[in-house]
Structures are given as structure tokens and as C-alpha cells.
N, C-alpha and C positions, 0 to 999 in steps of 0.2 A: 457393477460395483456397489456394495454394500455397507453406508456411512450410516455412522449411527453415532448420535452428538448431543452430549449434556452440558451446558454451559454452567460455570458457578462464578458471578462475578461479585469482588468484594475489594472494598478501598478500608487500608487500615492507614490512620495518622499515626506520625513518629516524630520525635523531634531528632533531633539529629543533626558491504563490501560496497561497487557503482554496479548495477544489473549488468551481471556479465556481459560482454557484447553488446551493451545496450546504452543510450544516452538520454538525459531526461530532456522534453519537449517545454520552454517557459513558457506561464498562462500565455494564451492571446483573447485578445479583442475579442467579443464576439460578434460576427459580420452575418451579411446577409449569402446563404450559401447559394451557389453558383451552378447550375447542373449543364452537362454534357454524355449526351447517348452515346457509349462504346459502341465502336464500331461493329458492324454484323459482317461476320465472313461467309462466305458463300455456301449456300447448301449443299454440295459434293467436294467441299474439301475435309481435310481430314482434322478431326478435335487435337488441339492443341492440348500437349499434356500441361499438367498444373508443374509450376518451378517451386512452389512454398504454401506451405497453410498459416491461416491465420485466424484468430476469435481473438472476441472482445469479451470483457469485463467491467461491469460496470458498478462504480464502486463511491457515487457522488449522490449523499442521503438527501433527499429531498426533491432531486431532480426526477423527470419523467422519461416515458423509454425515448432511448436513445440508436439512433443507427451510427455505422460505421463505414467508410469508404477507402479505400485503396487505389488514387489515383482513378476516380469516380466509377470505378466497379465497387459495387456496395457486396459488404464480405459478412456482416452483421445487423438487422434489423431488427424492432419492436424489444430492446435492450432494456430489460427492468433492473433497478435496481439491488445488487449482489449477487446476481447470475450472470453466468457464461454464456458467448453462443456456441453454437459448434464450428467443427474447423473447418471452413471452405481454401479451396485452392486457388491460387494467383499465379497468373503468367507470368507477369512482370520483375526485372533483377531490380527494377528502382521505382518504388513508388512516394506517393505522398500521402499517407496518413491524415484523416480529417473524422472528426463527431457531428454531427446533426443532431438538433432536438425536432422531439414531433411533430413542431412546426415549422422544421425544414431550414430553421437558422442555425449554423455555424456555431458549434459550443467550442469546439478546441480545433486546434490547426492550424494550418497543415505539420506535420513532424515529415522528414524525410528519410526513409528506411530503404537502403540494401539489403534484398533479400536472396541470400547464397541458395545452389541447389537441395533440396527435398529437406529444409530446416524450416521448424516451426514457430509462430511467431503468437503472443498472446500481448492483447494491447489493454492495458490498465486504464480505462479510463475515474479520474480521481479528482480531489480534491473539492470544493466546497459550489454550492450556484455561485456565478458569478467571478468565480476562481476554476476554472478547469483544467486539466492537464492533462497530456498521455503519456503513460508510462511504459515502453517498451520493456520486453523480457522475449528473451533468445533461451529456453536453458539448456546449459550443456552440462549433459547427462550422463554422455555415452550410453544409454540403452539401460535396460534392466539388468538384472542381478539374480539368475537364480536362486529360486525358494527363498529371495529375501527380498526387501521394500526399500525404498530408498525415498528419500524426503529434503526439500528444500523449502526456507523458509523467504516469502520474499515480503519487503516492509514497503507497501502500497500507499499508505495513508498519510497524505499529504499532511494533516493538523495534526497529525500526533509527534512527538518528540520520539528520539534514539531509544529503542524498546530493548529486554533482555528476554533471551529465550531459555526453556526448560523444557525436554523432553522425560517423560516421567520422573520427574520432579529433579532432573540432572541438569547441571548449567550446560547449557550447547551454545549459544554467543550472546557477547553481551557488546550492548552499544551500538544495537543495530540503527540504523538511519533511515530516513526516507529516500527512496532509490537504492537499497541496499539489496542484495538478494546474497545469501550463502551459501555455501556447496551444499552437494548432497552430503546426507550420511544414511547407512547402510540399517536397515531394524529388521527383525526378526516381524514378520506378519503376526496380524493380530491386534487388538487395542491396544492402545497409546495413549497417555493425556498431553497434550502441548501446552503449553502458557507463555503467557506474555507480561509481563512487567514494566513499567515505568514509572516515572516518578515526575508525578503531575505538580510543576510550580505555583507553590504558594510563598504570598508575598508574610516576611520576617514579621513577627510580635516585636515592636517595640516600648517597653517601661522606662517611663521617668519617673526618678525618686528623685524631689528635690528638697536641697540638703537647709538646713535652718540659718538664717540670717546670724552676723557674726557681729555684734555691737562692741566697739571699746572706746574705753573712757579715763579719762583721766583720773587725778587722784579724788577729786570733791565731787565725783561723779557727771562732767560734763562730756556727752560722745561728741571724738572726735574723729570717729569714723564708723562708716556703714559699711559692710562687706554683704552681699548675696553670692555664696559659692556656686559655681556650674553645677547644673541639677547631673547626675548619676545615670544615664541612658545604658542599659540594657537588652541586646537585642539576641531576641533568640528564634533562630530557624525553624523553620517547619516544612515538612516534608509531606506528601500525601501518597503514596502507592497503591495505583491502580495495579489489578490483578485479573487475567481471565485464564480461565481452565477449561478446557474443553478436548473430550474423548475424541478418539476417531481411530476408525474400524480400518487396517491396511490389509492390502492382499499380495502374495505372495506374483514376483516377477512382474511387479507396478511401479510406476516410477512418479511421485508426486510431488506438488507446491502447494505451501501453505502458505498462504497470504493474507498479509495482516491489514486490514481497516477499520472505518469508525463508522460509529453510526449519528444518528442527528443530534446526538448530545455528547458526540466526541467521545463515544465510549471505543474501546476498541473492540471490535469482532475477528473471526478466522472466517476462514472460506479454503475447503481442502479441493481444489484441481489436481486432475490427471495428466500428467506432463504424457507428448505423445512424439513418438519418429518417424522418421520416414518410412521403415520398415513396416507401419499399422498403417500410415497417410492414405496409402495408395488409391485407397478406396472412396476418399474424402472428396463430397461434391464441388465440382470448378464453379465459383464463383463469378457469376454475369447478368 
């Protein structure tokens, strides 16, 4: 696959779905992790086929690599940040989802996932040190589309607000949320630019104009009253819109995610993945 990516980001001042199938894991604790050796079956029995595939994504800036465990078969190791692993295969219909850091402590988990026959499973790990989360994504795809591409945008990024999307420069949704994922839609292969939008909260300009003291007096000029009027507050909003643009090269009877994160200054980035089926899995190494 052949990606080819220009980023142009620019914040101009103004004044002025739930992952399919899928459920979001709240931070937890980070605890000390716990290991247990899967068990070894016997050397002339026959390999158990894989039930599901599964990678990780790792999507939390500042952290170091990161592995990943399914019910303590590790499915994903040496996890750097904004790369995928590849897809290894799971036996199990019920696992528990867990992160490790490189030193073997428990970043997020456990999340517990049902995982149906020969469906793929790509686990977001997200948000901030100290803040971690996993984010499940099931996506249903149904399969590629002859001579055509098909693209799903999914919204990762724990610290960023409800983003709006554009495919070459067309509204495709807006008010996308954290744990949102949207359908596919169908493009013509070839370059594409996607963007992302939102409107980073800035706190209101408030003026006071205060208004001039109100002296009256009687007739031989003695004041018999002072007045100071309520000063005149003006408040006017402000708006900041962030913006990223970024190309990406599709190919013909592929089926992709585009997912949305940040980076250590909260900016947002893209990351285009390959959505995959069981029909390509088959081949995908078992996980042990």
C-alpha cells in the first residue's frame, strides 16, 4: 500500500456516531501487572484455529512503547507511539483486554470484549500519561467494493473536542465525538485530502466602559445626591479554529480508517489504517 502525506496545519481566529459495536473502557488506576503463562498443549495435538484478529494502536504522545494482552496472550509488543501492530489471531470468544508499559506496569485495563467468529478487532490505545484508555473498533464494512475505496473516519483522541470532517474539501460529518466512528463511504481510488476541524475553546473578551458620575444639586448649588451608573460590560466571543489537511493515496478494492488524534500539544493528527476480513485474516499469525 502506497501512502503518500502532506500535512498543512493552520488555526485562523474568528470572532463569532458510539464505535460500532463497540463500547468505551473508563481510565483505570494504573496497577502493578500480574503475569500468567498460557497454557502449552501437547506436542501432537492438532493447532487450534484462530476465532479473531486483533492490533493495537497506539495513540497516547509522550508515553513509551507499549504492549498489549488478551486475556494474557500478548497480541501486540514493543507499541511506539502512532503505529499499529499487525494482526495476530485469538482463540478465545471472551477475552480481557489490558496495556502494559515497558516496565511491565498496567497502563489501562482490563476492558472486556466478545470476540464473534473470523471479525477483526483493532484496540485504540488513547488519551493522555496518566489518563489512559482503550478504545475498541469492530468495523463493519462488509468487505471491499470493486474498483472503488471505501473510508471510515474514526475520532480517537481522547483531549480533543467533537471535530468536523471534509473529504476534498466536501462536508462529510460534522460533530464528530470522542468514541465516534462513521460509516464507510465509497471514493473513487486515488488521492484525497481529508480534514479535520474544530473549534478550540477560548475564554470571552470582556470590556468595561464605565459610565461618568451623575452629580445633582439643588438650586444655590448644594449636591444632594451622588449617582455612579453601572459601568457598561461588553462581552465578545472568540472563536479559534483549528484545521489539518492531509493528502492520502487510496487504492482500488481497499477498505480504510481514518483516525483522528493528537499530538503532545493537543494538535490533531490522522493515521490512515487498513481495515482487514476474514476473508485476507486467514493467513494472520496465532497469537501465543
Amino acid at each position: 500500500m502506497k501512502i503518500r502525506i502532506r500535512v498543512v496545519m493552520t488555526v485562523a481566529v474568528a470572532g463569532g456516531i458510539v464505535l460500532a459495536g463497540c463500547t468505551t473502557n473508563p481510565p483505570q488506576a494504573p496497577q502493578i501487572a500480574t503475569t500468567q503463562a498460557p497454557a502449552t498443549a501437547p506436542a501432537n495435538a492438532p493447532a487450534e484455529p484462530a476465532r479473531a484478529y486483533a492490533r493495537g494502536l497506539h495513540l497516547v504522545p509522550g508515553m513509551g512503547p507499549l504492549s498489549l494482552t488478551a486475556t494474557s496472550v500478548k497480541f501486540a509488543s514493543g507499541l511506539t507511539y502512532g503505529n499499529a501492530s499487525p494482526f495476530e489471531g485469538l482463540k478465545e470468544a471472551k477475552v480481557k483486554i489490558e496495556a502494559y508499559g515497558s516496565d511491565g506496569k498496567k497502563v489501562a485495563g482490563p476492558m472486556p470484549m466478545t470476540l464473534d467468529k473470523g471479525e477483526d478487532l483493532t484496540v485504540f490505545v488513547t488519551g493522555v500519561p496518566g489518563d489512559v484508555a482503550l478504545l475498541p473498533f469492530k468495523p463493519k464494512n462488509h468487505g471491499p467494493q470493486a474498483g472503488k475505496s471505501k473510508v471510515a473516519f474514526v475520532h480517537a483522541a481522547k483531549a480533543l473536542p467533537a471535530v468536523d470532517v471534509k473529504i476534498d474539501g466536501k462536508a462529510f460529518r460534522r460533530g464528530i465525538k470522542y468514541g465516534i466512528a462513521t460509516v464507510y463511504t465509497v471514493l473513487s481510488p486515488g488521492r484525497h485530502v481529508m480534514q479535520v476541524e474544530y473549534d478550540k475553546s477560548l475564554p470571552p473578551t470582556v470590556i468595561q466602559v464605565e459610565q461618568p458620575t451623575i452629580v445633582t444639586e439643588d438650586e444655590v448649588g448644594n449636591v444632594v445626591a451622588v449617582e455612579q451608573p453601572t459601568p457598561i460590560k461588553t462581552v465578545i466571543p472568540r472563536a479559534a479554529i483549528v484545521t489539518l489537511k492531509q493528502e492520502m493515496d487510496l487504492m482500488a478494492g481497499k477498505v480504510y480508517s481514518v483516525v483522528i488524534f493528537h499530538d503532545e500539544k493537543r494538535l490533531p493528527k490522522l493515521r490512515l489504517l487498513e481495515d482487514k476480513f476474514a476473508d485476507e485474516l486467514v493467513q494472520a499469525k496465532p497469537a501465543g
